[in-house]
KEKE-3310 file (N, C-alpha, C; in steps of 0.2 Angstrom, whole numbers, plus 5000, padded with zeros to 4 digits):
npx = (5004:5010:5020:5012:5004:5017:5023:5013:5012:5024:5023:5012:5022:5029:5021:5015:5026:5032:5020:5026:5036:5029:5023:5034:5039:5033:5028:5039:5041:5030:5037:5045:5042:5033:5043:5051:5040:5037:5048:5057:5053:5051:5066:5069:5065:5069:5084:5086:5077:5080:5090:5100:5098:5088:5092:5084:5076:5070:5057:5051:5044:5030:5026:5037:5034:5020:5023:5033:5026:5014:5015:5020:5025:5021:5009:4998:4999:4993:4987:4995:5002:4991:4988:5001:4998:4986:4990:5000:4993:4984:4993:5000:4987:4986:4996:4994:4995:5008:5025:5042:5056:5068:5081:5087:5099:5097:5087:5085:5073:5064:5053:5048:5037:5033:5041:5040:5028:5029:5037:5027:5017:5027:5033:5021:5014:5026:5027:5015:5017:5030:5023:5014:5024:5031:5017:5018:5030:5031:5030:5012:5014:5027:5034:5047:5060:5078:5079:5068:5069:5083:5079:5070:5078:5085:5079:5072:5084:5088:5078:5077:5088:5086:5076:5085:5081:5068:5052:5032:5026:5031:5031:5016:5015:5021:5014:5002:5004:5009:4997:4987:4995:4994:4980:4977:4977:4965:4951:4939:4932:4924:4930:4943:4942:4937:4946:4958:4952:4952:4965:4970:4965:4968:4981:4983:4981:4991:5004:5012:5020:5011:5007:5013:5008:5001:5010:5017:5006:5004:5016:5016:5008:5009:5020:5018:5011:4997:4980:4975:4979:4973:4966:4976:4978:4966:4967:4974:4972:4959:4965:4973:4964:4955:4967:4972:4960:4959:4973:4971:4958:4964:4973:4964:4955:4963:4969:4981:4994:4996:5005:5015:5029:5044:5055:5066:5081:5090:5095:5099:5114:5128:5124:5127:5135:5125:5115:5122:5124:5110:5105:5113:5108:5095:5098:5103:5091:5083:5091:5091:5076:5075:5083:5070:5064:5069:5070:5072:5064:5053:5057:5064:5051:5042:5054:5051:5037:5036:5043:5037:5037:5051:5057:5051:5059:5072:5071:5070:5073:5081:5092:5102:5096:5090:5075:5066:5071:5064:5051:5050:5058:5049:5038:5048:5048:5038:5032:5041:5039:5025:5026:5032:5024:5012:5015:5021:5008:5002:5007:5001:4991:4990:4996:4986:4977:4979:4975:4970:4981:4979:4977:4985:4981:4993:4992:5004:5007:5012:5020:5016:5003:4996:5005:5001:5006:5005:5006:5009:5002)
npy = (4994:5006:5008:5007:5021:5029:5029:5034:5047:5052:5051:5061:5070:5071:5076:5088:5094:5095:5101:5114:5115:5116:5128:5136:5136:5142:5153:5158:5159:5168:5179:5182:5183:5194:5202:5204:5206:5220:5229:5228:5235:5251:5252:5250:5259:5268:5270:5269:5281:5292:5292:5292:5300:5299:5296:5297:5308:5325:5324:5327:5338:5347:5351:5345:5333:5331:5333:5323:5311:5313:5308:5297:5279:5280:5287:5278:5272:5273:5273:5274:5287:5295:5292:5296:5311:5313:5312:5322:5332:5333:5334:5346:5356:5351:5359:5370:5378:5379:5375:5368:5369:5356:5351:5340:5326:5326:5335:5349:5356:5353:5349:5346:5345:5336:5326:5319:5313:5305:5295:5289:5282:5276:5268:5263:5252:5244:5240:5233:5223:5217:5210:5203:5194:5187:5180:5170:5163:5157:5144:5137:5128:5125:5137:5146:5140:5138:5139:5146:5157:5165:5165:5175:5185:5188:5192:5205:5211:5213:5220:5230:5238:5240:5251:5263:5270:5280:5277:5281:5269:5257:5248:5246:5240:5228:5222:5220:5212:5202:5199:5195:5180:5177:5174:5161:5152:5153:5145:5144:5147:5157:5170:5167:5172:5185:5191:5190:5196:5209:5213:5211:5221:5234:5233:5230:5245:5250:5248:5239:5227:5218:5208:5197:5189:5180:5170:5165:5160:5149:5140:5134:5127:5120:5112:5104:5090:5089:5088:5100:5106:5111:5123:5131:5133:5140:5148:5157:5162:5168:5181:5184:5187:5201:5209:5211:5218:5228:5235:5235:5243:5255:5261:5262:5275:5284:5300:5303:5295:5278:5268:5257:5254:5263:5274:5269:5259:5248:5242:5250:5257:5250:5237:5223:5222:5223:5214:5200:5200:5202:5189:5180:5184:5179:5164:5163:5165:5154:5144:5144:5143:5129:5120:5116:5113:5101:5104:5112:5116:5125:5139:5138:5136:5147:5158:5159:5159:5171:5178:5192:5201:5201:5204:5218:5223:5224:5228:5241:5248:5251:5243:5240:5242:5238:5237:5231:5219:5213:5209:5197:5190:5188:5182:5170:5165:5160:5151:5142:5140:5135:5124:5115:5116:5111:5098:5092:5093:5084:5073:5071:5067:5055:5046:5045:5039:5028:5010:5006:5000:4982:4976:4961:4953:4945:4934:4928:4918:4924:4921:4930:4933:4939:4944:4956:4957:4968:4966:4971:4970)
npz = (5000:5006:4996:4984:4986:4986:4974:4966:4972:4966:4952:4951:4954:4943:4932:4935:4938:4924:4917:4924:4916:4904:4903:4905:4896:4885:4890:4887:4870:4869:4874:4868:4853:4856:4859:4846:4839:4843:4849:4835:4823:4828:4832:4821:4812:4818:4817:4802:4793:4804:4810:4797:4784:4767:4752:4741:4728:4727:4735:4747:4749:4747:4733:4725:4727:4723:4710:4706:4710:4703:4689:4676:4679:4692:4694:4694:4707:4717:4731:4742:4740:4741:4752:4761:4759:4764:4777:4778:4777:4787:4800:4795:4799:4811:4817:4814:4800:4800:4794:4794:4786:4781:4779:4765:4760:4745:4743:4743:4747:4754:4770:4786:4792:4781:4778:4790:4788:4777:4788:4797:4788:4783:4796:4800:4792:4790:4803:4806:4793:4799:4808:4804:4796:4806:4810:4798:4801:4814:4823:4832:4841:4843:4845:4837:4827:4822:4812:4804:4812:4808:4797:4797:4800:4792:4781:4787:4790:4778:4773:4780:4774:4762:4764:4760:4749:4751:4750:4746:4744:4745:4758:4761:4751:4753:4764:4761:4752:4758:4768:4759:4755:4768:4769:4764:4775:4781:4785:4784:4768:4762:4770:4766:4752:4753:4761:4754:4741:4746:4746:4734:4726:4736:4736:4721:4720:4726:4720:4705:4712:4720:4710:4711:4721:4716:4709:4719:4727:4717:4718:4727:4724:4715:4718:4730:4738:4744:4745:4746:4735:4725:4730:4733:4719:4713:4722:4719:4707:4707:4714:4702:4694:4699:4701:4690:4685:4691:4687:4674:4675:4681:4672:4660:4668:4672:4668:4654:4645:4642:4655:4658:4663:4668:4664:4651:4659:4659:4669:4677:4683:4685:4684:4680:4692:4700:4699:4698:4712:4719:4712:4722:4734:4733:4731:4745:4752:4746:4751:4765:4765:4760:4772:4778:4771:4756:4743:4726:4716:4719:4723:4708:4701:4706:4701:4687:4683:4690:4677:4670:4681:4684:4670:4668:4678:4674:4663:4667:4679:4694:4697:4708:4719:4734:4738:4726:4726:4736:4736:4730:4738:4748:4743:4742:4755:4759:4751:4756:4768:4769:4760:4768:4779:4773:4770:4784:4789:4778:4781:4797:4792:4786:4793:4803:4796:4795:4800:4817:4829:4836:4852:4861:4874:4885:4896:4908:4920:4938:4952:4966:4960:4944:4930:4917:4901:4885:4867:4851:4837)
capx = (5000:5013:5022:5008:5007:5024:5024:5007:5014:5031:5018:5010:5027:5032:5014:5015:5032:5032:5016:5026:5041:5028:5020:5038:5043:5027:5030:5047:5040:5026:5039:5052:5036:5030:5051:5051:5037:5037:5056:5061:5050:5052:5072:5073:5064:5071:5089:5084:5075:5079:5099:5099:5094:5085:5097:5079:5077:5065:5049:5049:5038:5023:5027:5040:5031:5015:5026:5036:5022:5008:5019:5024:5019:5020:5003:4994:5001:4987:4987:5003:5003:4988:4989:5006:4997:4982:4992:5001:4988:4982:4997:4999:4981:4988:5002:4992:4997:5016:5028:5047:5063:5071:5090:5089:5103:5094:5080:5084:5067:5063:5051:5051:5030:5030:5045:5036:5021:5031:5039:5019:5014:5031:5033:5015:5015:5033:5024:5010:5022:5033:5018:5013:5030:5030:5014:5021:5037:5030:5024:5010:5013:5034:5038:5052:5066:5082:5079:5065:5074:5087:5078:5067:5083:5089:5073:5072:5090:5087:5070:5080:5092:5080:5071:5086:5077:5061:5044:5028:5021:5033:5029:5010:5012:5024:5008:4995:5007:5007:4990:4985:4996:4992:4974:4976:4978:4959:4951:4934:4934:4923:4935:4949:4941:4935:4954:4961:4950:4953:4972:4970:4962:4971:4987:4985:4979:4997:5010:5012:5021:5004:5004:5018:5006:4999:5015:5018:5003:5005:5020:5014:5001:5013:5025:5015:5004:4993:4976:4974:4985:4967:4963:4980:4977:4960:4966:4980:4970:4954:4969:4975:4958:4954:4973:4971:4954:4961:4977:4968:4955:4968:4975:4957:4953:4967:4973:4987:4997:4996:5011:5019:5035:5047:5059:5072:5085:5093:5097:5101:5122:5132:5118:5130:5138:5119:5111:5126:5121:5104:5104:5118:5104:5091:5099:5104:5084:5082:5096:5087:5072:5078:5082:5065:5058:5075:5069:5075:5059:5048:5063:5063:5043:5042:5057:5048:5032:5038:5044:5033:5041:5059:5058:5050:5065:5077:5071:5067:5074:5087:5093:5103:5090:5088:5069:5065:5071:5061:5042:5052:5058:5043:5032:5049:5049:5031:5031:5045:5036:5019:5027:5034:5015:5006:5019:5016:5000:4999:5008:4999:4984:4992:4996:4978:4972:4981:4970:4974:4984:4976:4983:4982:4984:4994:4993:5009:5007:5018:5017:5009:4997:4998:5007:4999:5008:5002:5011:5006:5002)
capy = (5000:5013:5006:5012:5028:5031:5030:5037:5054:5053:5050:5068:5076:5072:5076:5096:5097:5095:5106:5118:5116:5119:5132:5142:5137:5145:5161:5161:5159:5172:5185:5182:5185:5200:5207:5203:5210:5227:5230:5228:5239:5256:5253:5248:5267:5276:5270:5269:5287:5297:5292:5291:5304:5295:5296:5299:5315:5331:5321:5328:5344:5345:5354:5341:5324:5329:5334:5316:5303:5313:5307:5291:5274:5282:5290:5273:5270:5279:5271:5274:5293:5298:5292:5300:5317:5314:5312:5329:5339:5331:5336:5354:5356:5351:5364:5378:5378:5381:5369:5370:5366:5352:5350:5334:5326:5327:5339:5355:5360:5347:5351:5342:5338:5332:5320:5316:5308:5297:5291:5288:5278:5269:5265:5260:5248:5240:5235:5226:5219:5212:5207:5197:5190:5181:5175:5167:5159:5156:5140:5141:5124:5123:5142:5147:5135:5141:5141:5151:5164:5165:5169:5182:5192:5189:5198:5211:5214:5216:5224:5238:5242:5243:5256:5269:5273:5280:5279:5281:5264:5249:5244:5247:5235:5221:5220:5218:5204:5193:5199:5191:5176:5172:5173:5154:5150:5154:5139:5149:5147:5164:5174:5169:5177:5191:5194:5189:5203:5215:5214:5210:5228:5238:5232:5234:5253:5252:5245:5232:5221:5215:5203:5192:5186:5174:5164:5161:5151:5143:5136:5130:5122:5115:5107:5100:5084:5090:5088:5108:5111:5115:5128:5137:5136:5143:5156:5162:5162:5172:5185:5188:5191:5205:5213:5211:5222:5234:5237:5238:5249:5262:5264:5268:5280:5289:5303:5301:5291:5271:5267:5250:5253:5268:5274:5263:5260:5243:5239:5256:5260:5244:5233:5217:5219:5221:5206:5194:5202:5201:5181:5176:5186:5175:5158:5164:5165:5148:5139:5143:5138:5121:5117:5112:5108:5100:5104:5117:5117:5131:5145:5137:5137:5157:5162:5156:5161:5181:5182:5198:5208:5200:5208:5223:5229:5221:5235:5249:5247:5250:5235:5243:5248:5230:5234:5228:5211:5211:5206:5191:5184:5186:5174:5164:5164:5159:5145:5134:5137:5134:5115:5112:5115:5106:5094:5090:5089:5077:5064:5068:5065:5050:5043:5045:5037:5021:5007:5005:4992:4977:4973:4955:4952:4937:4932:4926:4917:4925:4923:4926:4936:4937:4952:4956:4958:4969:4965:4974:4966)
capz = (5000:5006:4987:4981:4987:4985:4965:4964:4972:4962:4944:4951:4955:4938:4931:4938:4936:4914:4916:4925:4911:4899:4903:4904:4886:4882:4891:4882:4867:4869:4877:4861:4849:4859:4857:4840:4837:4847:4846:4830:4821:4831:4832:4812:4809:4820:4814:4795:4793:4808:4810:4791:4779:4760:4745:4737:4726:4726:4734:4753:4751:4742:4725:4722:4729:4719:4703:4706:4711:4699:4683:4672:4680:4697:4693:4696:4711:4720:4739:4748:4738:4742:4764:4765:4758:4769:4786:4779:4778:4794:4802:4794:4803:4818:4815:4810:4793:4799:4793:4793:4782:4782:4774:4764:4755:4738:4744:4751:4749:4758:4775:4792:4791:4774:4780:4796:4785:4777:4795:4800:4784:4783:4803:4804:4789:4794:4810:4802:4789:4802:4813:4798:4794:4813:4810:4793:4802:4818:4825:4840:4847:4847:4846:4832:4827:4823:4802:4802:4816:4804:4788:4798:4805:4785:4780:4790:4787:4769:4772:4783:4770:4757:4766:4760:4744:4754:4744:4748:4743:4746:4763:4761:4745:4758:4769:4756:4749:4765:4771:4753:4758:4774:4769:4761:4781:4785:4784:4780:4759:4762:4775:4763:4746:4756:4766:4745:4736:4748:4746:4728:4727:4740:4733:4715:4721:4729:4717:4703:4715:4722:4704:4714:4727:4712:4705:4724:4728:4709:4714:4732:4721:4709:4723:4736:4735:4748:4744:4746:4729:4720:4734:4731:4713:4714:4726:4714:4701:4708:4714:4697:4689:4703:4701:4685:4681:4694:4686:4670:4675:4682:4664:4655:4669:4674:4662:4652:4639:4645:4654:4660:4667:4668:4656:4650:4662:4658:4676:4680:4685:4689:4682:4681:4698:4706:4695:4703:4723:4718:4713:4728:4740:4729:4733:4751:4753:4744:4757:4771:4767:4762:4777:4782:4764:4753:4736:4723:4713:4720:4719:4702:4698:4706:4697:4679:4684:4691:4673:4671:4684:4683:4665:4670:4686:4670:4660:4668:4684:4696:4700:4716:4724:4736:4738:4721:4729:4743:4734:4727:4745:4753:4742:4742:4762:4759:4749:4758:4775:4766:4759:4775:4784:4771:4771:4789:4791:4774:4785:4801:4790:4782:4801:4807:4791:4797:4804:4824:4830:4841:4856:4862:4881:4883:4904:4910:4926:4941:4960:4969:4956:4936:4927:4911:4894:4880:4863:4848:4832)
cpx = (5004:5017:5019:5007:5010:5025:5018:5009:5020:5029:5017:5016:5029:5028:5015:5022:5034:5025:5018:5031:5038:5025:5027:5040:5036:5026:5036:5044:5036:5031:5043:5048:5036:5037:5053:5046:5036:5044:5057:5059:5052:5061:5074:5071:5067:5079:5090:5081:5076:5086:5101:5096:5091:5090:5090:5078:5070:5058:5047:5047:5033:5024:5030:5039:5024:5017:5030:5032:5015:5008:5022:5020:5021:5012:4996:4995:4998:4987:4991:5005:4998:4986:4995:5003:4989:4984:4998:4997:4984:4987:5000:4991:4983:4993:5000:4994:5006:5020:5038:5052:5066:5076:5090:5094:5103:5089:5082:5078:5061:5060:5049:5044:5031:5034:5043:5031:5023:5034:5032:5019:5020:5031:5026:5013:5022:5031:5020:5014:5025:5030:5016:5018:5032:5023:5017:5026:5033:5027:5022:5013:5022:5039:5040:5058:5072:5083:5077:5069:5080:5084:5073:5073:5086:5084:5072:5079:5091:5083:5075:5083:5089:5078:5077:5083:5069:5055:5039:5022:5023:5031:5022:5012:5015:5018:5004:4999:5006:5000:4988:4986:4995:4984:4970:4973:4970:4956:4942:4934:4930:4927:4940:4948:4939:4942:4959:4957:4951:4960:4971:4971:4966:4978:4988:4983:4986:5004:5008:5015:5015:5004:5008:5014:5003:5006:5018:5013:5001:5009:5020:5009:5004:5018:5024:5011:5000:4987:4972:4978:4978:4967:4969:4979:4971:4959:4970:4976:4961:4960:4970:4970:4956:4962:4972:4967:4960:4969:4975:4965:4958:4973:4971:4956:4957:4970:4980:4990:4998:5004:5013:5024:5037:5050:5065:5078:5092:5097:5100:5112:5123:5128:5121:5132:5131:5117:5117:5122:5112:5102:5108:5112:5097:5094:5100:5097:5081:5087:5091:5081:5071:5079:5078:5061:5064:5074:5070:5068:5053:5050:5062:5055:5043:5045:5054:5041:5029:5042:5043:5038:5048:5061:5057:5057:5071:5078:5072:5066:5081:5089:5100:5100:5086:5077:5065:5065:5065:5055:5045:5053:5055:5039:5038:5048:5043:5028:5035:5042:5031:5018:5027:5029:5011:5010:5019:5009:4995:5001:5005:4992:4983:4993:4989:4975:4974:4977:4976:4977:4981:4979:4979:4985:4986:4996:4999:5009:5015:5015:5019:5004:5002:5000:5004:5003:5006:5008:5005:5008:4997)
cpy = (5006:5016:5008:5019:5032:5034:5034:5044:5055:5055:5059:5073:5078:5076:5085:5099:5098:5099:5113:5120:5118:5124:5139:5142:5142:5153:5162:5163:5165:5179:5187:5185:5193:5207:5208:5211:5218:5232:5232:5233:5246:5259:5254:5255:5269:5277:5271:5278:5292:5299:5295:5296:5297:5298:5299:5305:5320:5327:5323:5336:5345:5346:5345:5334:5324:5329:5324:5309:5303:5310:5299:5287:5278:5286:5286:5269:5275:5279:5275:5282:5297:5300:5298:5309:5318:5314:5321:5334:5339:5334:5344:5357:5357:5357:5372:5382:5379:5372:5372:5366:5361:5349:5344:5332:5329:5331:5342:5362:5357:5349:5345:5339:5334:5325:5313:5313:5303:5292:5288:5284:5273:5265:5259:5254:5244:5236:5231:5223:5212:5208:5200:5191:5186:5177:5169:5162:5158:5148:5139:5135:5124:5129:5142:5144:5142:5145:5146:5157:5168:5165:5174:5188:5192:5194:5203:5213:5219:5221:5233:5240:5245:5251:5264:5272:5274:5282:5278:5274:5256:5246:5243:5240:5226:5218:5220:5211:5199:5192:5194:5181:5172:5169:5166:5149:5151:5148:5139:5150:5155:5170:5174:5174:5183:5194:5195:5197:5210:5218:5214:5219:5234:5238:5235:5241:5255:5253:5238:5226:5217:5208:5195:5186:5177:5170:5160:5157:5147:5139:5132:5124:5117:5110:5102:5094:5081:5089:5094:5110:5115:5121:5132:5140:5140:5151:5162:5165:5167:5179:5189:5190:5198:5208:5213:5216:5227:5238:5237:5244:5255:5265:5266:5274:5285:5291:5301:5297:5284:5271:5260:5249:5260:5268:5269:5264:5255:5240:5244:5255:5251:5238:5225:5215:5217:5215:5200:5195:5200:5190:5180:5180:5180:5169:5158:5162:5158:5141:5138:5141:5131:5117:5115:5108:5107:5100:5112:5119:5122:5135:5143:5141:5146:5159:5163:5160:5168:5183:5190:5203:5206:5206:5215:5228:5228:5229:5242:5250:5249:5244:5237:5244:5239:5230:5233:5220:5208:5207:5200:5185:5185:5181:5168:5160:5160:5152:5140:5135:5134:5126:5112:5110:5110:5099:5089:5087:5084:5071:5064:5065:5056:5043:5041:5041:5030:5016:5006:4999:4989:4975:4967:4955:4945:4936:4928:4926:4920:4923:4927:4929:4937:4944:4951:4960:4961:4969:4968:4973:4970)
cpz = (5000:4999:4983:4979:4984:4975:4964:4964:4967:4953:4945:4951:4947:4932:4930:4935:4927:4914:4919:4919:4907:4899:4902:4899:4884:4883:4887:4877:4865:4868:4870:4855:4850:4857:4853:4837:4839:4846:4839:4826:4822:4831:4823:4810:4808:4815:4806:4792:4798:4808:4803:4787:4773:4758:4740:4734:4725:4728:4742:4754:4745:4735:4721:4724:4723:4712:4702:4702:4706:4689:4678:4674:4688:4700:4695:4702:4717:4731:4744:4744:4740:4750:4764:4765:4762:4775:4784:4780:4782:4800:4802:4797:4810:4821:4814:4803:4794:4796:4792:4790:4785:4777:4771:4758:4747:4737:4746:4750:4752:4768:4781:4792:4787:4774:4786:4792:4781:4782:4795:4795:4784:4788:4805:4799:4789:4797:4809:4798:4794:4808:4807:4797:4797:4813:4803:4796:4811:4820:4833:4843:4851:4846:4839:4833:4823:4813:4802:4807:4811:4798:4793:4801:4796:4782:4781:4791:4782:4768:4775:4778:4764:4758:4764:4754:4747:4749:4750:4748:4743:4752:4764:4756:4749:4760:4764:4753:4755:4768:4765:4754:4761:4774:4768:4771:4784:4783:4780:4774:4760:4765:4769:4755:4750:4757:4755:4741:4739:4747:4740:4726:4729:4735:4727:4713:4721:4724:4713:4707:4717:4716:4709:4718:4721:4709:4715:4728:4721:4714:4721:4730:4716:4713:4729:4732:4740:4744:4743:4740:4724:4724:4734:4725:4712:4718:4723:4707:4701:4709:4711:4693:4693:4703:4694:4680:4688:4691:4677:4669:4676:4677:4660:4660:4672:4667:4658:4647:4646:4647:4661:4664:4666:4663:4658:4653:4661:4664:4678:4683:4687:4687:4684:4686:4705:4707:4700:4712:4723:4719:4717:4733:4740:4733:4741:4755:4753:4750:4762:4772:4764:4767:4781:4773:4757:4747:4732:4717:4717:4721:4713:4696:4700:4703:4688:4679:4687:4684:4671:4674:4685:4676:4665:4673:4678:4666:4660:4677:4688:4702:4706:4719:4727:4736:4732:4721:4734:4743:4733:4734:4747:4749:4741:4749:4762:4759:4754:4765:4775:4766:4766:4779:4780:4771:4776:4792:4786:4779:4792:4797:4786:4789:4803:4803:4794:4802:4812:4826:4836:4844:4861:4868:4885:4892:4905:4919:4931:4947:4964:4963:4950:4933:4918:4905:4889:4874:4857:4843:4827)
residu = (UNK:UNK:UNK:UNK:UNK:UNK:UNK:UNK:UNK:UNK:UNK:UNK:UNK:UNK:UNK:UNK:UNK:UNK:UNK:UNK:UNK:UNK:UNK:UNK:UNK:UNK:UNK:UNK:UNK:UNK:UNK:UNK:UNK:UNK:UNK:UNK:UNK:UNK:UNK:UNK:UNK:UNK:UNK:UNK:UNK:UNK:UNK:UNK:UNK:UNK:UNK:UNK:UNK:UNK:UNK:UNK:UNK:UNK:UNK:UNK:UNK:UNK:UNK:UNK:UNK:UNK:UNK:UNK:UNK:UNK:UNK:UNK:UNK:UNK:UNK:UNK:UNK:UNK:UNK:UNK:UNK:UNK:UNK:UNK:UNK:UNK:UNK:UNK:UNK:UNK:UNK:UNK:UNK:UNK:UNK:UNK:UNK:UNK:UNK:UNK:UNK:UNK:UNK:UNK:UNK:UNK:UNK:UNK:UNK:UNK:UNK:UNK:UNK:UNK:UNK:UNK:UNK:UNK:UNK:UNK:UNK:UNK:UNK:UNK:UNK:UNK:UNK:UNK:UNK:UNK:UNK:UNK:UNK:UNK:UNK:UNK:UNK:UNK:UNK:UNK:UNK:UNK:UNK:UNK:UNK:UNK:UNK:UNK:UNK:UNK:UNK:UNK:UNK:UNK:UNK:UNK:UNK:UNK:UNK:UNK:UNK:UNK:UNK:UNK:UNK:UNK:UNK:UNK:UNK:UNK:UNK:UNK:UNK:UNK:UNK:UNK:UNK:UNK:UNK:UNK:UNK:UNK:UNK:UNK:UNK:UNK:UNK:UNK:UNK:UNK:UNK:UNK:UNK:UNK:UNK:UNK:UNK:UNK:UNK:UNK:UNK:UNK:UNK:UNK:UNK:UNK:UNK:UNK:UNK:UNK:UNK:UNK:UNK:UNK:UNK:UNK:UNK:UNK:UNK:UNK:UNK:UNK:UNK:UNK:UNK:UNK:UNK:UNK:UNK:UNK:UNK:UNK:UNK:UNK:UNK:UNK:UNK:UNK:UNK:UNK:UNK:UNK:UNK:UNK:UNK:UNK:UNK:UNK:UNK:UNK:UNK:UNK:UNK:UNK:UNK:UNK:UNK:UNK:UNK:UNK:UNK:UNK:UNK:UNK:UNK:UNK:UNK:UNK:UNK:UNK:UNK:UNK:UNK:UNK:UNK:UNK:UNK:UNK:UNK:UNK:UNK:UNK:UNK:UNK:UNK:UNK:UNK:UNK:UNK:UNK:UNK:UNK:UNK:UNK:UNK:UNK:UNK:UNK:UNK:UNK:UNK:UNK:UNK:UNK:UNK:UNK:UNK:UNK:UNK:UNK:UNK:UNK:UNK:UNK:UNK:UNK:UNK:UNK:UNK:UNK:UNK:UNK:UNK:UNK:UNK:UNK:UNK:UNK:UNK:UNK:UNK:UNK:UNK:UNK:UNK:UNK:UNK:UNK:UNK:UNK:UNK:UNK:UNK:UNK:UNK:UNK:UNK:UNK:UNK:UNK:UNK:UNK:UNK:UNK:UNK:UNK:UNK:UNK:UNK:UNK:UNK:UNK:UNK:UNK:UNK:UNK:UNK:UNK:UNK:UNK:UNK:UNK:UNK:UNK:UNK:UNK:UNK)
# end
């Protein structure tokens, strides 16, 4: 009896005790989330816009932002030009029409609100962006492994540096691409085309990147053999008919001569030394997420399938300028976390389908009483 006992309390000590360990993994987890999330953002601004002047030319006071953004294919890019000039003129309100000079490398007519309004729209799409980008790499039951940690400090590396060319509409169009993405993750087939058109929408208000979000659930739908590959492909493919009439319709009704890309650049300055930095930044993205899903075919299928705007930045781009990469590795980061998820839960699904094993209980006399055997067939 007191044998009894004895093991019985030791079973609970052991019992409470792994319910206390887990509950501390679980704060860890939360707390590292919560530092990621809250930190990084605030620090990445301040250092990036505030430490840091833009290299960016004549676009931080009104004349010469609406003369810039109102021009060429910049015209169609209506979202992330129009916020930053409604929290200006929200902020000269505030101000009482004052507003004061500010010395910028490339701007010296350049004023301290009209600056500040890009801080507000960049800072506050950053945040969402990289609140999205932990939900993307994040898992709830075993926290973050050391891969995905290591491809979100490589992104948001890259993402920081990008941000010295300041515009009005790349981070707006970040967050509309993963909102797009994550949206496959509702399990809701209505939630998902509702959260999908609205980014569709928003997005191709914002920037032709927005097209990218459809070659990245093609090629989730080309390389898994998940039962879900119709439901990416249906989700890709609703996407680009809705980016597609919005980025149409904003060429019939806005004024102007039709225009597609900028003027011809052919990879703007150094073009051959970016295009090398560019694909070695490209395969770096591809390592990493190998590491959970070992296949080179989905960098493959999205490089074939982002022809369109590969050709476009080719053209009439400056291909120094890293935030042109950025739309790229976020639908790659996508997919090889994406595989990996549908990947798992094809084999718990493959496990579960498995008939249960019968176990036969085979009595082996002992004395003074009988210990029972279970053997599993």
């Amino acid at each position: 009896m007191f044998h009894y006992l004895g093991s019985t309390l030791t079973r609970l000590k052991e019992k409470f005790s792994a319910s206390d360990n887990e509950a501390a993994k679980h704060e860890n987890r939360s707390g590292l989330f919560l530092a990621l999330a809250l930190v990084v953002p605030p620090v990445t601004i301040v250092a990036t816009h505030i430490f840091f002047r833009s290299c960016t030319a004549e676009v931080f006071h009104l004349e010469g932002f609406q003369r810039g953004y109102g021009s060429g294919i910049f015209r169609y890019r209506i979202l992330g030009r129009d916020l930053v000039l409604l929290i200006y003129h929200f902020l000269l309100r505030l101000a009482h029409g004052h507003d004061r000079p500010l010395q910028m490398p490339m701007d010296h007519q350049g004023t301290v609100l009209f600056y500040l309004s890009y801080i507000v729209v960049i800072g506050l799409f950053f945040f969402l962006s990289n609140l999205l980008l932990l939900v993307l790499l994040w898992d709830w039951d075993k926290g973050v492994s050391d891969a995905r940690l290591s491809q979100y400090f490589f992104l948001i590396f890259l993402w920081a540096l990008s941000t010295a060319n300041v515009t009005p509409y790349d981070q707006i169009a970040y967050f509309f691409m993963l909102l797009a993405l994550l949206s496959v993750r509702l399990r809701s087939a209505w939630w998902m085309y509702l959260v999908l058109s609205i980014s569709a929408i928003a997005g191709g208000l914002d920037r032709e990147t927005q097209f990218l979000v459809t070659p990245a659930l093609w090629a989730v739908a080309i390389c898994t053999r998940s039962s879900q590959s119709r439901r990416y492909y249906r989700a890709g493919l609703f996407h680009l008919v809705l980016f597609s009439a919005c980025y149409i319709a904003l060429r019939i009704f806005i004024s102007g001569p039709v225009s597609v890309s900028g003027i011809f650049t052919f990879g703007g300055p150094l073009a051959g030394p970016s295009i090398c930095v560019l694909i070695t930044l490209y395969c770096i993205c591809v390592s990493l997420g190998r590491r959970e899903y070992p296949s080179k075919l989905p960098s493959i299928a999205l490089a074939i399938m982002s022809a369109p705007y590969l050709m476009t930045i080719l053209v009439s781009g400056e291909l120094h300028e890293l935030r042109l990469l950025i739309p790229m590795l976020i639908g790659l980061s996508f997919i090889y976390v994406q595989l990996y998820r549908l990947k798992q839960e094809h084999q718990s699904s493959l496990n579960s389908s498995l008939p249960a094993k019968k176990l036969i209980s085979l009595s082996v006399p002992s004395s003074p009483r009988q210990k029972t055997l279970h053997v599993a067939r």
